[in-house]
N, C-alpha and C positions, 0 to 999 in steps of 0.2 A: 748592407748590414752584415757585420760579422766581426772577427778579432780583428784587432789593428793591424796586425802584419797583414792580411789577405784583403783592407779595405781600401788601404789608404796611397796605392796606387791611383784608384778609381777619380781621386779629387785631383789629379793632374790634370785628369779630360775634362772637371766641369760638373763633376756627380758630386752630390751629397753623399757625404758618407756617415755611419752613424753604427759609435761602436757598440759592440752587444758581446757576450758571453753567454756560456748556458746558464741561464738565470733565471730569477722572475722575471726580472726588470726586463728581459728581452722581449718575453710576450709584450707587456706594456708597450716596450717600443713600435712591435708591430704594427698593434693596433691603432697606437697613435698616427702611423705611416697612412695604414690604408685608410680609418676614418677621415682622414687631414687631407685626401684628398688625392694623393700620388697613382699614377697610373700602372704604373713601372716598380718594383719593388725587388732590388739583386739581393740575395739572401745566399750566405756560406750554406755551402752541403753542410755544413757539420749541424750549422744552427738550424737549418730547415730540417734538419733528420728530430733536434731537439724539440720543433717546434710545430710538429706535424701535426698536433692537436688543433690548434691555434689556425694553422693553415689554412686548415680542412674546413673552417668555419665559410674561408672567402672562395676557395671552389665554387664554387655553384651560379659567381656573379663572373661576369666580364672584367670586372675593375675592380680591384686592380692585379696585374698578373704578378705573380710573387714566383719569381723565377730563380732556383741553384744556379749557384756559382762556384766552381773548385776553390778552395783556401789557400793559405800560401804551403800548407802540405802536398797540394796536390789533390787532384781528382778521385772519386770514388764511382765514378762511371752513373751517377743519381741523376746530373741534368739531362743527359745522352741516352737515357731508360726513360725522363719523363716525357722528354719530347716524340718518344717514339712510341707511348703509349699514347698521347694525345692524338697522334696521327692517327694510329690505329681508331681510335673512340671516332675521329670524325670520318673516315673516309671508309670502316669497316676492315681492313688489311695491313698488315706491314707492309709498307710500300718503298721505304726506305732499306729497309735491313732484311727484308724476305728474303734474298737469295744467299748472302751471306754466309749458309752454313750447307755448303753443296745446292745442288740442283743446278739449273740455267741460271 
């Protein structure tokens, strides 16, 4: 889910794609995504920054995961800080990027 330059590779592989811009109509589409049943949900940085409200509703359940995706501008470093807070939340540490910045 995102602008059409950043989506519509995706449908080469076999994904849905389903455009959206910052809008209303994008929450709508959301919502439609995870009530309607999808597990899986790719969503632009740009629109998931937009739609963080909206997001925040489906945290809290397993299904469906609504995972950032770089645009066709490129990366803003959001999927690669979410994944490594997740980590953190489950396992109590950086475990991936702790050393990182000096130390062993």
């Amino acid at each position: 889910m995102g602008d059409r330059d950043s989506i519509y590779g995706f449908a080469a592989v076999g994904l849905e794609v389903i455009p959206a811009e910052e809008d209303a109509a994008a929450g709508r589409k959301l919502r439609d995504l995870a009530d309607g049943g999808y597990a899986v949900i790719y969503i632009t940085e740009r629109l998931y920054k937009f739609l963080e409200a909206d997001i925040a509703e489906y945290q809290e359940f397993v299904l469906p995961a609504i995972i950032p995706i770089p645009g066709a501008s490129g990366s803003s470093g959001m999927g690669v800080e979410m994944v490594k807070k997740s980590v953190e939340r489950a396992v109590g540490s950086d475990i991936l990027f702790g050393n990182e910045k000096g130390g062993g």
